[in-house]
VEXDREN-2710 file (C-alpha; in Angstrom, 1 decimal):
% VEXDREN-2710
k/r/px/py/pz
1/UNK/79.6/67.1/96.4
2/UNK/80.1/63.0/96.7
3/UNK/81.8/61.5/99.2
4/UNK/83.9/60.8/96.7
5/UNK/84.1/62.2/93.9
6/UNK/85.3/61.0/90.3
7/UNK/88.0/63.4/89.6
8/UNK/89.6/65.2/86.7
9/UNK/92.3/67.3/86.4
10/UNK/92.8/69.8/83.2
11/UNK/96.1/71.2/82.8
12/UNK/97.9/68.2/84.1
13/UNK/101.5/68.3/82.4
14/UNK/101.6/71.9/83.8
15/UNK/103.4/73.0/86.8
16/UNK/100.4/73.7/89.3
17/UNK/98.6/70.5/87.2
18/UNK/101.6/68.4/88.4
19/UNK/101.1/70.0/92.1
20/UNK/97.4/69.2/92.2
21/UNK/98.7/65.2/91.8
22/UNK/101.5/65.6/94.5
23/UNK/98.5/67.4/97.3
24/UNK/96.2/64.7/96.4
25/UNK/98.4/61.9/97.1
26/UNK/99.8/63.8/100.1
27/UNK/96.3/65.1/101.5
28/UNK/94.6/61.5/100.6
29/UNK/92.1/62.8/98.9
30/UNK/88.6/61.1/99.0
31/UNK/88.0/59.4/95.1
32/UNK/86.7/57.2/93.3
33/UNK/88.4/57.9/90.2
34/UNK/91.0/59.9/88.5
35/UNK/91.5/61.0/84.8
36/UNK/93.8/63.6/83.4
37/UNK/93.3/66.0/80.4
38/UNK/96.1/68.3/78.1
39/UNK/96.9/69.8/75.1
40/UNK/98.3/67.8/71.8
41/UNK/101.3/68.6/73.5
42/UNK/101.0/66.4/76.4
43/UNK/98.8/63.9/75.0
44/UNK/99.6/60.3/76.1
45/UNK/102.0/61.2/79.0
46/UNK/101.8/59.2/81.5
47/UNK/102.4/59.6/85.4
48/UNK/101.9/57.4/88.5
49/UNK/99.7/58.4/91.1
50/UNK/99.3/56.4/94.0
51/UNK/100.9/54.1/92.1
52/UNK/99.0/53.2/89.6
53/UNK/99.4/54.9/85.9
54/UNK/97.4/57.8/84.2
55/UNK/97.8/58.8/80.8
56/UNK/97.2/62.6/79.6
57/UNK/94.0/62.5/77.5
58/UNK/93.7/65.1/75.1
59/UNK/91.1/67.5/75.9
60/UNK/88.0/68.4/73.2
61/UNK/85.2/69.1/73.2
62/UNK/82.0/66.6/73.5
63/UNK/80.9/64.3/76.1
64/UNK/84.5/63.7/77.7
65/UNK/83.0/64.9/81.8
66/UNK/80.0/62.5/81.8
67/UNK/80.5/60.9/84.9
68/UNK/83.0/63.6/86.2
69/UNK/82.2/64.9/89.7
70/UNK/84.9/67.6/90.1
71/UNK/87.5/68.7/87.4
72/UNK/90.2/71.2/88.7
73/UNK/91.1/73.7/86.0
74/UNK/94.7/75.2/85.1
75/UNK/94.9/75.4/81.7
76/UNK/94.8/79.3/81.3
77/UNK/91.9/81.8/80.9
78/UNK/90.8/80.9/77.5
79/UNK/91.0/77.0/77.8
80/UNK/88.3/77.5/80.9
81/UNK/86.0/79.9/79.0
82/UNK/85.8/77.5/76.2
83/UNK/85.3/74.3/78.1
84/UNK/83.2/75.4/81.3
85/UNK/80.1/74.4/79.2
86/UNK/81.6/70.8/78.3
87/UNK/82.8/71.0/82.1
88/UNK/79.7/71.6/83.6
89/UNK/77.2/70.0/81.3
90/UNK/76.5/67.0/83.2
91/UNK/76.9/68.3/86.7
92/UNK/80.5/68.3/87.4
93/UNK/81.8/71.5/90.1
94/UNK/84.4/73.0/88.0
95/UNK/87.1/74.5/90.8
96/UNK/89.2/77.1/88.3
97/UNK/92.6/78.4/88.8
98/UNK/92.6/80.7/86.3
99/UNK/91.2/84.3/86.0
100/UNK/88.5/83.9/83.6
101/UNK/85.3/83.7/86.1
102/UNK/87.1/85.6/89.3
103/UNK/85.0/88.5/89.3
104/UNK/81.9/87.1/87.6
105/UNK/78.9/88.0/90.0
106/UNK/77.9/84.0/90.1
107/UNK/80.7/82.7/90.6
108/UNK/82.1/82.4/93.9
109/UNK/85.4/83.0/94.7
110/UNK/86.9/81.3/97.5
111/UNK/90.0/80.7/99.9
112/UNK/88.9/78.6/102.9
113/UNK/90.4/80.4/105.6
114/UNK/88.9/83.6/104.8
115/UNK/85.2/82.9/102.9
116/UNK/84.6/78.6/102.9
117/UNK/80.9/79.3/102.9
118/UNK/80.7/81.0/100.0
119/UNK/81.5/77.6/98.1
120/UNK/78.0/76.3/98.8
121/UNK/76.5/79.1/96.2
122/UNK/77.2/77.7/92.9
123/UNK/74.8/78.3/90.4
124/UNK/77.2/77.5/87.6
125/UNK/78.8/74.8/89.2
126/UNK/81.9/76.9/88.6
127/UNK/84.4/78.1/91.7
128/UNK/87.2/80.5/90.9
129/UNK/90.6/80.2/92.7
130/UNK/91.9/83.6/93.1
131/UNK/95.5/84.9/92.0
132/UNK/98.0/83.5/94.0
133/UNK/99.6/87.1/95.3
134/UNK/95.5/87.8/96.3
135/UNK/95.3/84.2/98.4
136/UNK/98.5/84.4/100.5
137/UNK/97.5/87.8/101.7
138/UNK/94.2/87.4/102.1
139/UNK/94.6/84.6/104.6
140/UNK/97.0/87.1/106.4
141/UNK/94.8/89.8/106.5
142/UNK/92.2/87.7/108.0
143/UNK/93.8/87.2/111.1
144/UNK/94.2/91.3/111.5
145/UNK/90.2/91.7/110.3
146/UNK/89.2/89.4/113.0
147/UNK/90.4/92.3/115.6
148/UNK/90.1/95.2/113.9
149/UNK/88.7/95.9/110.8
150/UNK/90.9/96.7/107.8
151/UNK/90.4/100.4/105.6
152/UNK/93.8/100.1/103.6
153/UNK/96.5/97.9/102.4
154/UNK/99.6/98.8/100.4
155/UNK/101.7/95.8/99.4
156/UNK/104.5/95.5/97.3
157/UNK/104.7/91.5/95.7
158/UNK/108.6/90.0/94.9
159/UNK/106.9/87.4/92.6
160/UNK/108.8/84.0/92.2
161/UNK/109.8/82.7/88.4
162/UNK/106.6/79.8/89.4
163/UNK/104.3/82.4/88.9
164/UNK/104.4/82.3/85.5
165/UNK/104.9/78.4/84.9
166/UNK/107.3/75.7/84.8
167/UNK/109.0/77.1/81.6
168/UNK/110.1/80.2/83.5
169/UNK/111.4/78.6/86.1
170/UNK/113.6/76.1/83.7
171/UNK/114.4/79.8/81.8
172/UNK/115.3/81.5/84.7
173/UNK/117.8/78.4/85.9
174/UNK/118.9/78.4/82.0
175/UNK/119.8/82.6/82.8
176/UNK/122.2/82.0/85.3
177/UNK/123.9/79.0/83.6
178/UNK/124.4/80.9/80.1
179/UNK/125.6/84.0/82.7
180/UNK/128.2/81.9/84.3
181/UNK/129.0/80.2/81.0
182/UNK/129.4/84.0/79.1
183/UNK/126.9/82.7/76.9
184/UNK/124.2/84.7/75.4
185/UNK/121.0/85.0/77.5
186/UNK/117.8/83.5/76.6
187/UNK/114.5/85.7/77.2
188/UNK/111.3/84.6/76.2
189/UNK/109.1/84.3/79.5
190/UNK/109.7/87.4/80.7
191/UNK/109.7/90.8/79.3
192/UNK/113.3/91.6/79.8
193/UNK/116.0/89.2/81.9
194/UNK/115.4/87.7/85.0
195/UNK/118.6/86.8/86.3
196/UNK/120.3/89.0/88.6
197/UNK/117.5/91.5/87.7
198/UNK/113.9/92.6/89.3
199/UNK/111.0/93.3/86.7
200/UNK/108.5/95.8/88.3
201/UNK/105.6/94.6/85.4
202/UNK/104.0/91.7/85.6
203/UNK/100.6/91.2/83.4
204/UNK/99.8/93.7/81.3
205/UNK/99.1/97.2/81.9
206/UNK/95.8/99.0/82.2
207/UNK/94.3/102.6/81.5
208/UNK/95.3/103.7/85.2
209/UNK/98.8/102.8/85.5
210/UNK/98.5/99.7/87.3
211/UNK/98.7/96.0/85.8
212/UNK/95.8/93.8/85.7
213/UNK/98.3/91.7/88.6
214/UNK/97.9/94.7/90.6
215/UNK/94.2/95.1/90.1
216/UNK/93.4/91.7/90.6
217/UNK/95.3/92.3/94.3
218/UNK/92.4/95.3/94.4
219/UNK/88.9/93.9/93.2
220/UNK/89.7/90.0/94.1
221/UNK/90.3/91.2/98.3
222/UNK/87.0/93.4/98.2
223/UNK/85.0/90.1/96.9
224/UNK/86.5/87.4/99.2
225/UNK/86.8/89.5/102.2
226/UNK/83.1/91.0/101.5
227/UNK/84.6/94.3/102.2
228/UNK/84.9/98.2/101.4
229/UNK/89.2/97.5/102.3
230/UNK/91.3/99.6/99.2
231/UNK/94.3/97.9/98.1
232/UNK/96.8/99.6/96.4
233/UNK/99.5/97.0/95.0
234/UNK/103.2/97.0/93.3
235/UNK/104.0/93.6/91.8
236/UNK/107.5/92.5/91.1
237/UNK/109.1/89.6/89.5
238/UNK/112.0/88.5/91.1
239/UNK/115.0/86.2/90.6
240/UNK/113.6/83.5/93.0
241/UNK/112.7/80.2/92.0
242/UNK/109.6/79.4/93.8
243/UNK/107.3/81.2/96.8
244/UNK/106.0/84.9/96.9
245/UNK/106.8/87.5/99.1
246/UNK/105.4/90.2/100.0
247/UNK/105.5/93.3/102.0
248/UNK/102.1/94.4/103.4
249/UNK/100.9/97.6/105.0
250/UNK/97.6/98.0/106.6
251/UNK/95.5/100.7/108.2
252/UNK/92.8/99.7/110.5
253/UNK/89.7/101.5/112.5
254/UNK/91.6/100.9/115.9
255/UNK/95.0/100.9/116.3
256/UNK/96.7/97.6/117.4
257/UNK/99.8/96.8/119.1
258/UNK/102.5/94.6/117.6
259/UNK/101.5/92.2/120.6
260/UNK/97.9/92.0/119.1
261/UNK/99.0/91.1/115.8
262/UNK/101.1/88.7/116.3
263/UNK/98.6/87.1/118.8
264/UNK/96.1/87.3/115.6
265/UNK/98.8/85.7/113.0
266/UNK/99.9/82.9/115.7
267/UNK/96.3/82.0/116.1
268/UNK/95.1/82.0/112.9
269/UNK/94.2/79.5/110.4
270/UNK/96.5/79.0/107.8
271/UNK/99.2/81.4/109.0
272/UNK/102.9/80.5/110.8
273/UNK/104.0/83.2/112.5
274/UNK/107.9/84.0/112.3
275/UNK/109.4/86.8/114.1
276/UNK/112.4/87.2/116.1
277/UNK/114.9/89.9/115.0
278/UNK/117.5/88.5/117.6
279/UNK/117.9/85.2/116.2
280/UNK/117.2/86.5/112.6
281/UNK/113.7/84.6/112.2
282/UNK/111.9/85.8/109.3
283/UNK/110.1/84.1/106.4
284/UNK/112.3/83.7/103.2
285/UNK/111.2/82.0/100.2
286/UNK/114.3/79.6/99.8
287/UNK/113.4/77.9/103.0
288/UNK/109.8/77.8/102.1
289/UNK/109.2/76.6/99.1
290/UNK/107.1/73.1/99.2
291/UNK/105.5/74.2/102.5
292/UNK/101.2/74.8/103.0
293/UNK/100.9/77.8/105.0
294/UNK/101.3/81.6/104.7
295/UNK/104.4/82.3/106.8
296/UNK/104.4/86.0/108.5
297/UNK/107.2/88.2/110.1
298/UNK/108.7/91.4/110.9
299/UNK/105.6/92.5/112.3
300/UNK/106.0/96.2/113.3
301/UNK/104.0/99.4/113.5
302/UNK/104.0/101.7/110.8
303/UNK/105.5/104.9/112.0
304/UNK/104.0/106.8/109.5
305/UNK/100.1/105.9/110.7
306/UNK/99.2/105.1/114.1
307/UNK/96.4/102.9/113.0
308/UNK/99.0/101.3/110.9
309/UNK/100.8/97.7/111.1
310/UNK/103.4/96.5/108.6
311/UNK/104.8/92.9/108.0
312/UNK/106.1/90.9/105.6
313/UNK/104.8/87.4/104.5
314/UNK/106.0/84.4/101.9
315/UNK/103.8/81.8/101.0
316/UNK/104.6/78.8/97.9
317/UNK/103.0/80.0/95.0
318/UNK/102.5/76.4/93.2
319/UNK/100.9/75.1/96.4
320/UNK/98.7/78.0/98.8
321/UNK/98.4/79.7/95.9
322/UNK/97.0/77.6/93.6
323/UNK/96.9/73.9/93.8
324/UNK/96.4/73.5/97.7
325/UNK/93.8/76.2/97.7
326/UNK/91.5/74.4/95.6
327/UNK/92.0/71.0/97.0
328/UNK/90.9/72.9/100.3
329/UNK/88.1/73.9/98.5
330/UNK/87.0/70.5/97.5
331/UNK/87.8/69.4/101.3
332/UNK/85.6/71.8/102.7
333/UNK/82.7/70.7/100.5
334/UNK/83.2/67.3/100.7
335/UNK/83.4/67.6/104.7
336/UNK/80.1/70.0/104.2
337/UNK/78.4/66.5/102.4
338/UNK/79.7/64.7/105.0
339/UNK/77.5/66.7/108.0
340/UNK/74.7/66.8/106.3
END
């Protein structure tokens, strides 16, 4: 990777697009240049970064990356299959946040606090970004793997409208105004309404029961932790606007105390630890939202294991769990150029 790199950014009328702009400016990220692809939807937008103005070029295929040194991807799964060869052609490092090369066996997948090396291995020039329920507890189960290691998880997710884009967000806002207005509800995000409501489905379901969220939680830990840990996941759309929660078993070799945990969150890259039932300190996502780090409380052993620690964590979706995480990535490579 350059020093710095000419930039582009797929995707970037979409909601973690837009957030990719906002941690660049915010981060100052090392460039040289900046240019933004979308659909014929957002075509000739324009926005201001660092104060100067971009327009939206509409993406297609051909020559467009000559030049390009690293192109962020969130367009969906099928945009990035079709365009990782235009991508790629002439050398640019495509850093993807969708699911279409997570699990491929040459393509690494990557969340600095946990596996930053395994960036430097890029035989297709392609890095995934992993889901963003799989990132925020990844980084938090770090912290306990670095003590003891981890055999089991169970989590259960309380996924945030973000998660499925910056129309269901404005949908689930528009729920709770045609609610209070006794107006019909719109529902077209989500498979049934959002608003004062939990939906325990989220992706689509597989053969075994579980969702392809779910699994994702399951085969996306084992490759960026390089480990034999079995995840077993619930995931839950919830009527919050923006930042995931969730609730996280785990059952390790040797037991640990409460103390040790929260020594091991407290110290840990990445990871704000939260936790004082007196004063009623705990992570919530309303208080959250727009912040970097995965934020971890009510740290407690599980009664029914005594190898077993429980604890809840929230982390902003938009940012950790997409757009930050692959500006990280592009930091850690660029820093890696820098040494050598």
């Amino acid at each position: 990777m350059v020093k710095f790199p000419n930039i582009a950014i797929v995707g970037a009328s979409g909601a973690v697009g837009q957030e990719l702009l906002k941690v660049l400016a915010e981060r100052q990220f090392p460039m040289s240049g900046l240019r933004l692809f979308g659909s014929e939807r957002s075509a000739g937008t324009t926005y201001t970064f660092n104060g100067k103005t971009y327009t939206v070029e509409l993406l297609r295929h051909g020559d467009l990356f000559r030049g390009v040194d690293l192109v962020f991807t969130s367009a969906g799964a099928g945009v990035s299959r079709e365009y990782a060869e235009d991508i790629t052609r002439f050398g640019a490092l495509m850093i993807d946040n969708s699911s279409a090369f997570r699990m491929d066996d040459d393509v690494p997948l990557v969340v600095p606090e946990v596996n930053a090396s395994d960036a430097l291995l890029t035989p297709r020039n392609i890095i995934a970004n992993p889901n963003c329920t799989t990132i925020q507890m990844v980084v938090a189960l770090q912290a306990i793997e670095h003590v003891s290691h981890i055999r089991r998880v169970h989590v259960s997710t309380y996924q945030a409208a973000s998660g499925a884009g910056a129309q269901a967000m404005k949908e689930l806002e528009t729920q709770y105004r045609q609610i209070l207005n006794g107006e019909e509800v719109t529902v077209n995000k989500f498979a049934y309404q959002l608003a004062y409501n939990l939906i325990p489905h989220i992706d689509v379901f597989t053969d075994n029961g579980y969702t392809k969220e779910e699994m994702k939680m399951y085969n996306e830990t084992r490759k960026i932790m390089h480990s034999d840990v079995k995840v077993s996941a619930t995931c839950v759309r919830v009527p919050s606007l923006r930042a995931h929660s969730e609730s996280v078993w785990v059952e390790t070799e040797q037991p640990l105390s409460v103390e040790q945990a929260k020594e091991a969150f407290a110290a840990a890259q990445g990871c704000v630890l939260m936790d004082d039932p007196e004063t009623k300190t705990y992570p919530m996502p309303l208080f959250l939202s727009g912040k970097d780090e995965v934020f971890i409380g009510r740290v407690r052993k599980d009664l029914s294991n005594e190898n077993g620690l429980s604890f809840w964590c929230v982390s902003d979706q938009i940012r950790k769990g997409a757009a930050l995480n692959a500006v990280q990535i592009a930091e850690y490579l660029i820093h890696q150029t820098a040494k050598s």
